[in-house]
C-alpha positions as CSV (number, residue, x, y, z in Angstrom):
1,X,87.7,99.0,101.1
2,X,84.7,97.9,103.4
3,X,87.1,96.9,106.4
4,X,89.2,99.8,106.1
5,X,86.0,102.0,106.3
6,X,84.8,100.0,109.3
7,X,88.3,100.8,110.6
8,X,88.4,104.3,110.5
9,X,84.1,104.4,112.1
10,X,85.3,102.7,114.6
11,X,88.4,104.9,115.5
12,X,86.1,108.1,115.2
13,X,83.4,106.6,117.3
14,X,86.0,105.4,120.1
15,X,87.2,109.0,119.9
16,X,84.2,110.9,120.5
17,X,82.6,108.3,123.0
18,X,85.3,107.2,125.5
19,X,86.5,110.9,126.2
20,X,82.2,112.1,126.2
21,X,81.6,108.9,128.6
22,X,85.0,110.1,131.2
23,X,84.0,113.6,130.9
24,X,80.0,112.6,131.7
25,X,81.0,109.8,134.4
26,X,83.4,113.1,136.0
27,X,80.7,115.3,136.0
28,X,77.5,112.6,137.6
29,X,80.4,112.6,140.3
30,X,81.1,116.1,140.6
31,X,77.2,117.0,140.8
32,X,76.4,114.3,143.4
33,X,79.3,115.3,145.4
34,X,78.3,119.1,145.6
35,X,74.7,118.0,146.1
36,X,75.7,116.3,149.2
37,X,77.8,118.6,150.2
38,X,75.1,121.5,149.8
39,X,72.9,119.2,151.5
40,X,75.3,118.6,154.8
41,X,75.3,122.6,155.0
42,X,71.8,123.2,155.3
43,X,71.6,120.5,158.3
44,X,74.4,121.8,159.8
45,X,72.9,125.5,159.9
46,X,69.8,123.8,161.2
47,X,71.4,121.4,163.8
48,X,73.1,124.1,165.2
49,X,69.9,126.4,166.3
50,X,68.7,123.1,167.6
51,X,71.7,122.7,169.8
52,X,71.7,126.5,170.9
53,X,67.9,125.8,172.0
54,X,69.1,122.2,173.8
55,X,66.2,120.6,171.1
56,X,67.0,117.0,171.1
57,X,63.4,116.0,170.0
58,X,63.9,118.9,167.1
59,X,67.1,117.8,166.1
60,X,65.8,114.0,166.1
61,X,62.8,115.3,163.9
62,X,65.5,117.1,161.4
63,X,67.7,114.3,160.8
64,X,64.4,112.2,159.8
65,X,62.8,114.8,157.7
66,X,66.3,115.5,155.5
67,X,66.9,112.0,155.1
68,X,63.9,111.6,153.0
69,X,65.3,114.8,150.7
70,X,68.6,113.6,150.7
71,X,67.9,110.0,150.2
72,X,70.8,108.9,152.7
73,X,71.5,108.4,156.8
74,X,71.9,111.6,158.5
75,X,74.0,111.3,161.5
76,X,74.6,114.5,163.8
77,X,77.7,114.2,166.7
78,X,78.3,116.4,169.4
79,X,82.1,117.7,169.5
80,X,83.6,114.4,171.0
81,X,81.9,112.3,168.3
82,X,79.0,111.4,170.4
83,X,76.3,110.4,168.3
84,X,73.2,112.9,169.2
85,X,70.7,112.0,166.4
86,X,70.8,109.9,163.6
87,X,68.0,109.0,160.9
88,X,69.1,105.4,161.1
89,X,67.5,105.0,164.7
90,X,67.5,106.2,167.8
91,X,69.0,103.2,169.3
92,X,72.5,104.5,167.9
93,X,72.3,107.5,170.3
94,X,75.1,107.8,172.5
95,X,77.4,105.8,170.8
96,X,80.8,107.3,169.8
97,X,81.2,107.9,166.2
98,X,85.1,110.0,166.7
99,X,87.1,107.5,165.2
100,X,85.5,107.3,161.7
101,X,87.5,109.4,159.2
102,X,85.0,111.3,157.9
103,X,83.6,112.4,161.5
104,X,87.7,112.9,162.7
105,X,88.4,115.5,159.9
106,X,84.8,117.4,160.3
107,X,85.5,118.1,164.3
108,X,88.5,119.3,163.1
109,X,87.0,121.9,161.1
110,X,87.2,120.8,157.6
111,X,84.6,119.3,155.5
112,X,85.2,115.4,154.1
113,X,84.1,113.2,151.3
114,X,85.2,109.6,150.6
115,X,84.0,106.9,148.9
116,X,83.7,103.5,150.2
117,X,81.8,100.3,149.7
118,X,79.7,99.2,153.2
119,X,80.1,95.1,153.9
120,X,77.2,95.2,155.7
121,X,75.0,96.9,153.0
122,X,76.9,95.4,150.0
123,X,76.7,98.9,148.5
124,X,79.1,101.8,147.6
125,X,78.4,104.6,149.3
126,X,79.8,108.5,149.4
127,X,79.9,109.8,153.0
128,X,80.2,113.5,153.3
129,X,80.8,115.3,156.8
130,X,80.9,118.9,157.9
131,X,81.4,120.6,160.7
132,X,78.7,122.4,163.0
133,X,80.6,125.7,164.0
134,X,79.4,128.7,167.2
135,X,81.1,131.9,166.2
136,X,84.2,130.1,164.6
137,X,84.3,127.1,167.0
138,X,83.2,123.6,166.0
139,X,80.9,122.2,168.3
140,X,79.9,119.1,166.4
141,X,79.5,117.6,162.9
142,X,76.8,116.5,160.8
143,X,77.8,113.3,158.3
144,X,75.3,112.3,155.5
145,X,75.7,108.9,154.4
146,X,74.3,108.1,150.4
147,X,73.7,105.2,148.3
148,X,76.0,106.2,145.1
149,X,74.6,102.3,143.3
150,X,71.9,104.3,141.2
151,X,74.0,106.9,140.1
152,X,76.5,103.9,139.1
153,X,73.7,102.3,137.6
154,X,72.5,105.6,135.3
155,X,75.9,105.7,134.3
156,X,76.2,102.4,132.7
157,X,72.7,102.7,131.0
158,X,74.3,106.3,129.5
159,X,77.3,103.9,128.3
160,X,74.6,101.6,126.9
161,X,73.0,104.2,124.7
162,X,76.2,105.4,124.2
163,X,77.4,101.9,123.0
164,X,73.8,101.8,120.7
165,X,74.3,105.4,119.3
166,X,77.6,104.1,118.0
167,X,75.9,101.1,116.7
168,X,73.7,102.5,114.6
169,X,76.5,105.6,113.3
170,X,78.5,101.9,112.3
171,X,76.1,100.5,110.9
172,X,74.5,103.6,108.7
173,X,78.4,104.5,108.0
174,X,78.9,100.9,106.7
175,X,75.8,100.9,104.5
176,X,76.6,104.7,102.9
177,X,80.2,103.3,102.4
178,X,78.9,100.2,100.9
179,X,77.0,102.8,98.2
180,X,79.8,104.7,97.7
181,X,82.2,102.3,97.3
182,X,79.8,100.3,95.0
183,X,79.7,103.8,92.6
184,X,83.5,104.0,93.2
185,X,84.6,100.1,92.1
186,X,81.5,100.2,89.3
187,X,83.7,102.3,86.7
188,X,87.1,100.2,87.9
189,X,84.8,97.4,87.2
190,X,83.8,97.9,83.7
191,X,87.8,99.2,82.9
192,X,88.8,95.8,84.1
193,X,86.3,93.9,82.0
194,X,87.7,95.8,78.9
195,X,91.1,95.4,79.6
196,X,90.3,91.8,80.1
197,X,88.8,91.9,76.7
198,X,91.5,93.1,75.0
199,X,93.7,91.0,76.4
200,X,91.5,88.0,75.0
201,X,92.2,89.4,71.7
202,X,88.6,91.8,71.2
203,X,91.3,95.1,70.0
204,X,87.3,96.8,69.4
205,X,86.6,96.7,73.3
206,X,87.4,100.4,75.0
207,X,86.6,101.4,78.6
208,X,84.1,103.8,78.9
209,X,85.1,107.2,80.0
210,X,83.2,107.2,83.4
211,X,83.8,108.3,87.4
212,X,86.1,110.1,88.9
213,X,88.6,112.6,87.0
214,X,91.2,109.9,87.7
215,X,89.8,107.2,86.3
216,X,88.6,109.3,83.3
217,X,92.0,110.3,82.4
218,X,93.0,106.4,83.2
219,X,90.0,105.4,80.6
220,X,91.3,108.2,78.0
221,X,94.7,106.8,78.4
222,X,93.8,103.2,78.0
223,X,91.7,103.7,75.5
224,X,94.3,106.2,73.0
225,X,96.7,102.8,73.9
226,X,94.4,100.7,72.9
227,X,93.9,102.6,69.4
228,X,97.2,102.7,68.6
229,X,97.3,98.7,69.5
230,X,94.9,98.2,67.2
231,X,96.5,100.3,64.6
232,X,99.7,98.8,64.7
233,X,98.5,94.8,64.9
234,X,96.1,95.8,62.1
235,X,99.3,97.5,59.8
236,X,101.2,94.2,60.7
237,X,98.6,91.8,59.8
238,X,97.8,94.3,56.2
239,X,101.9,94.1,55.8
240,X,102.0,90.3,55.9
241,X,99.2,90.1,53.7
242,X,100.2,92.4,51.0
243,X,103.6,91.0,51.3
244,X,102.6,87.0,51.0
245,X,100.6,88.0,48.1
246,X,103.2,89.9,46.4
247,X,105.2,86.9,47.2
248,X,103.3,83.9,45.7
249,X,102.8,85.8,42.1
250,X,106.8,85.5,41.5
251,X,107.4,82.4,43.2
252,X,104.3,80.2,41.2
253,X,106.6,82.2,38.3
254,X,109.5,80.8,39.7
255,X,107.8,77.7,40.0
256,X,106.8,77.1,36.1
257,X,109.9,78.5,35.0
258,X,111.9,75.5,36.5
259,X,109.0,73.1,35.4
260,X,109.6,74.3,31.7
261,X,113.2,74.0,32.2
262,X,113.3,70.7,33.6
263,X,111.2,69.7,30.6
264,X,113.7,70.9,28.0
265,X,116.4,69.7,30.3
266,X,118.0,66.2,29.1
267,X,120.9,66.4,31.6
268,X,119.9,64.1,34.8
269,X,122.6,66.5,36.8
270,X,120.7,69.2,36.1
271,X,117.2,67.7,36.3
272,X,118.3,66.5,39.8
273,X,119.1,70.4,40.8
274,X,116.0,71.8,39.4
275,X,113.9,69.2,41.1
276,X,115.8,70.6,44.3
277,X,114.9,73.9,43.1
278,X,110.8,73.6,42.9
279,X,110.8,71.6,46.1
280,X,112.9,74.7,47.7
281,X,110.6,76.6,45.9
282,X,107.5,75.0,47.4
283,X,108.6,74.9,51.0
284,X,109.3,78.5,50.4
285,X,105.5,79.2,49.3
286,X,104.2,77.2,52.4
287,X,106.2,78.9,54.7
288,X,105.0,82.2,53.3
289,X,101.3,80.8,54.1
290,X,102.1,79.5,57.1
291,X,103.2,83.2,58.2
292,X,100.4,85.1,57.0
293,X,98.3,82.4,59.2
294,X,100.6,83.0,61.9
295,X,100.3,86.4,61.9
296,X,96.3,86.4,62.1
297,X,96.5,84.1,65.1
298,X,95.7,86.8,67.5
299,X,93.0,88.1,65.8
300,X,89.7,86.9,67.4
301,X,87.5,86.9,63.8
302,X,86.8,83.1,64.6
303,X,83.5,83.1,66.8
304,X,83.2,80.0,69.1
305,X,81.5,77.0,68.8
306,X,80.4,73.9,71.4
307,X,82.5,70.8,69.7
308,X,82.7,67.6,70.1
309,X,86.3,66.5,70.4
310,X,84.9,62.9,69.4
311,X,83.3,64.5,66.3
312,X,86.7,66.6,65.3
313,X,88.5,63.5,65.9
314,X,86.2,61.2,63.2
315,X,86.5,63.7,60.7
316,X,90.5,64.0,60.8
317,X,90.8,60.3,60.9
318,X,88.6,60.4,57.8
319,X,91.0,63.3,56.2
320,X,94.0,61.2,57.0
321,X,93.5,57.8,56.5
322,X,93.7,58.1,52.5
323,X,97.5,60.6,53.3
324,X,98.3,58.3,55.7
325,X,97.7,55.3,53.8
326,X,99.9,57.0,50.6
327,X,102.8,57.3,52.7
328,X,102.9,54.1,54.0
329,X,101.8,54.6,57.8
330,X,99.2,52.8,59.4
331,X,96.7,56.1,61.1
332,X,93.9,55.0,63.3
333,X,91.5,57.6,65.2
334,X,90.1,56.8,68.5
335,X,87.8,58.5,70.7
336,X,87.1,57.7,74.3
337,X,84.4,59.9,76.0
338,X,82.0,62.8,75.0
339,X,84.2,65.7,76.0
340,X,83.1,69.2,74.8
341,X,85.3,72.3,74.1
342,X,84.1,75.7,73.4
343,X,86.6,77.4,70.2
344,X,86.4,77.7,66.6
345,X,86.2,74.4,64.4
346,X,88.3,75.7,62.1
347,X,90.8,76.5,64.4
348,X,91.3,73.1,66.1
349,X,91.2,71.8,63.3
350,X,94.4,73.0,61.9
351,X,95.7,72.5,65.3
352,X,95.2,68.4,64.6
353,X,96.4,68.6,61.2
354,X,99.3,70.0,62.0
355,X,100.3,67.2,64.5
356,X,99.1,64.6,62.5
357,X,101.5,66.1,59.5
358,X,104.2,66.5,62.1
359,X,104.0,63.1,63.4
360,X,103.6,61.6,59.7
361,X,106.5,63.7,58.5
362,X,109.1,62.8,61.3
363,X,107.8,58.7,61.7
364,X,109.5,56.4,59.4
365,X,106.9,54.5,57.0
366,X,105.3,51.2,58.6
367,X,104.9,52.8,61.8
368,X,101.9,53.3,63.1
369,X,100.3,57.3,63.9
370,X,97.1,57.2,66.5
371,X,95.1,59.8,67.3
372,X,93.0,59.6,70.2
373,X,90.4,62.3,71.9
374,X,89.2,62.1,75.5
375,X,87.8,64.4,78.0
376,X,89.1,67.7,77.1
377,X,92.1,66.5,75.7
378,X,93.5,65.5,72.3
379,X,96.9,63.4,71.6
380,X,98.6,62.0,68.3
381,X,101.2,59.5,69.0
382,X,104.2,58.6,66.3
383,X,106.6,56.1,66.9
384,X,109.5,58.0,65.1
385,X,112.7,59.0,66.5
386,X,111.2,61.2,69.2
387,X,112.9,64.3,70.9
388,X,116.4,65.1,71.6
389,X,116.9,66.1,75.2
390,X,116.0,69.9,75.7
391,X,113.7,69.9,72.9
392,X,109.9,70.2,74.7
393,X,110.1,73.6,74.1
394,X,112.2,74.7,71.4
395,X,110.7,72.8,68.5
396,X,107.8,75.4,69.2
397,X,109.4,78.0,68.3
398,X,109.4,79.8,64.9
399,X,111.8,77.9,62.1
400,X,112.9,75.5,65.0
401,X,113.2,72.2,63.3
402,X,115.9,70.5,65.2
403,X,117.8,67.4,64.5
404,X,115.1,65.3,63.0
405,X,114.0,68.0,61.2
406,X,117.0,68.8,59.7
407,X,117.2,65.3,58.0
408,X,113.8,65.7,56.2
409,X,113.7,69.0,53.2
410,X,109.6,69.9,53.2
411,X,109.1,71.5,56.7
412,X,109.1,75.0,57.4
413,X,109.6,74.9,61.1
414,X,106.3,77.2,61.7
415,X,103.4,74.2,62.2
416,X,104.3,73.5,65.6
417,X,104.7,76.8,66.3
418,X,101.0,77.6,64.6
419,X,99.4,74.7,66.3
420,X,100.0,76.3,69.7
421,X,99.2,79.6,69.0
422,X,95.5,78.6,67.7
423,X,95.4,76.2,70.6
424,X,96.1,79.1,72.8
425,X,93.7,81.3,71.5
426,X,91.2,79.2,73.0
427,X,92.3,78.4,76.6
428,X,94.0,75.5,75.5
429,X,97.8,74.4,75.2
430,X,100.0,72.0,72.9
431,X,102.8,70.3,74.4
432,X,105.4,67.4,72.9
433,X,106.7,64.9,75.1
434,X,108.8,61.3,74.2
435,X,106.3,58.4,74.5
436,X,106.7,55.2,76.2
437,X,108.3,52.5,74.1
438,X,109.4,55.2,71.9
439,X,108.2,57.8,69.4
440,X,106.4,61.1,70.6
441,X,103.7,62.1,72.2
442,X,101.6,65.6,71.1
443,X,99.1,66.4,74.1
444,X,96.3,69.1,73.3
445,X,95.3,70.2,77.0
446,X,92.0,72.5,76.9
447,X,91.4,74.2,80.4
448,X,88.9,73.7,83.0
449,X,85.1,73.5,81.2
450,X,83.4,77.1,82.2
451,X,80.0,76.5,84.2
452,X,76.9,76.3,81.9
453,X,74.5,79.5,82.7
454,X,71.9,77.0,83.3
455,X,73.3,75.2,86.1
456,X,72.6,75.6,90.2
């Protein structure tokens, strides 16, 4: 905004000062030109009474007396060109002045000007000639010679204060700009941290209703959006809610009805289908938990925390071990650096189950599961039977459980799915990848650390 001001100051001030600085340097011209010309007259009136009365000696005296007024060499020829007196010296007398231009066209009866620079002075001067006339006849000329290099010279110090005028417009232009732009691009400001707010997940952040009538009506309008945003997440997340609790009360019916009837069952057919039945029945009640936690993922409740990622890592390995152990996996936790991330504990920490659960679930038993935290990054290694080719990205999506999967009957297709949704919440992201000599690899990749407040 700033350049594009400075842009248009400039084109204004070019457009007032080059025309102001032709029209000035035309009219210095104009008014030395008719100055010398006046000035030419008046001698010639005066050389002329001098000539009637045969006054050499007063015409000498005349030409030396007006060249002081005029500031210039006064030169006064008799009709053939013959130099009669001249303010330069007398020792130019007699010489024959007819073949300068200026001289030619004044015995011809006309007056001239021209410009021209003098090699001998090193100057630029403005010669003006007229003729001395006797009842209509021209009887000789009178040619006043002037230095023109301080009228040059006031010219270009006019262009300098010109050139310093438009300086300072520039510069006061650029600093009122600077204030107005700064009251302009202070409301845009604040609607761009809100915005930015609610896209971080804050659905309680509005943009106040401040500037111009645009950007009032832009505020309005963003913030009526933002309402019904709010409204509609919030009716979704209440839905899901009421709905997974409506859920578990019949299914934990469901649930002890096929306990009691597997108990008065003495059929091993049918005590083989109802055991199928609760464990359907179970996955069923985790995926409904693992959707009403899904659905609260973009909800920013959770306040942040500095953690260690060593710390969080000793504590799952502790929470493991004994689940690892039971299953017949070997689980070891390792930690290598002090790297700090700032989210919610809680949060990553269901991101680390989830992997470790994944990677015990799909890893045969005897293999080994390692977890292992560095600088802002988190991976749990399994040495199952890794990913099928295309699969990076699909097992994160909802009830994806692809062909490994497929083979085991407890997952819901949602933890992968959950893990990188909390992991995204706070600037980090979870990816799967086949690991070297076999198995997979789950990477948790936190972004760049923020600077601290108190740092240089």
């Amino acid at each position: 905004m700033m350049v594009a001001m400075a842009y248009v100051l400039v084109l204004a001030i070019v457009a007032l000062e080059v025309p102001l600085a032709i029209s000035l340097r035309q009219r210095l011209d104009d008014e030395v030109k008719q100055q010398a010309r006046s000035g030419a007259n008046v001698v010639a009136v005066l050389a002329q009474t001098a000539l009637e009365n045969d006054n050499t000696a007063g015409l000498q005296n005349l030409v030396d007396v007006t060249s002081l007024d005029t500031r210039g060499r006064i030169v006064v020829v008799d009709e053939t060109g013959e130099v009669l007196a001249d303010s330069a010296g007398e020792e130019n007398v007699g010489q024959s002045f007819a073949s300068r231009p200026e001289i030619k066209t004044a015995l011809d009866g006309r007056t001239a000007q021209i410009s021209r620079s003098s090699q001998t002075l090193g100057r630029e001067l403005l010669a003006t000639a007229v003729p001395i006339t006797d009842n209509g006849k021209t009887t000789g000329a009178v040619r006043v010679t002037q230095d023109v290099a301080d009228v040059s010279d006031a010219f270009r110090r006019t262009l300098a204060g010109l050139a310093l005028v438009g300086l300072a417009v520039l510069a006061v232009g650029l600093v009122a700009g600077a204030i107005i732009a700064r009251q302009v691009a202070r409301p845009l400001r604040r609607f761009e941290g809100a915005a930015r707010a609610v896209a971080d997940g804050d659905l309680q952040a509005r943009a106040p209703v401040e500037g111009s009538s645009e950007q009032q009506s832009l505020a309005l309008t963003f913030n009526e959006m933002t309402d019904r945003l709010s409204s509609s997440l919030e009716a979704q997340s209440r839905f899901v809610a009421d709905a997974s609790h409506q859920l578990r009360t019949p299914l934990t019916g469901l649930r002890l009805r096929l306990e009691e009837a597997r108990a008065r069952s003495n059929d091993p057919g049918v005590d083989e289908q109802i055991d199928h039945g609760i464990d359907e029945v179970d996955r069923l009640a985790r995926t409904v938990e693992e959707l009403l936690v899904l659905s609260q993922t973009g909800e920013r409740d959770a306040r942040a925390e500095s953690l260690a990622l060593s710390e969080l890592t000793e504590a799952a390995g502790r929470r493991w071990s004994p689940i690892a152990e039971s299953s017949g996996h070997e689980f070891s936790a390792v930690t290598d650096g002090d790297g700090r991330v700032d989210a919610s504990r809680a949060d990553l920490e269901r991101v680390i189950d989830a992997l470790i659960e994944n990677a015990i679930a799909y890893s045969p038993e005897g293999t080994a599961v390692e977890l292992r935290s560095a600088e802002r990054r988190i991976t749990v290694r399994d040495h199952g039977p890794g990913l099928s080719d295309g699969e990076g990205e699909e097992v994160f999506e909802r009830f994806y459980r692809g062909k490994a999967g497929l083979a085991q009957s407890g997952g819901t297709g949602l933890g992968l799915a959950i893990a990188r949704e909390l992991a995204r919440r706070w600037h980090a992201d979870v990816k799967l990848e086949n690991a070297d000599g076999g198995g997979t690899l789950a990477v948790v990749e936190f972004g760049a650390a923020p600077p601290r407040e108190d740092s240089a």
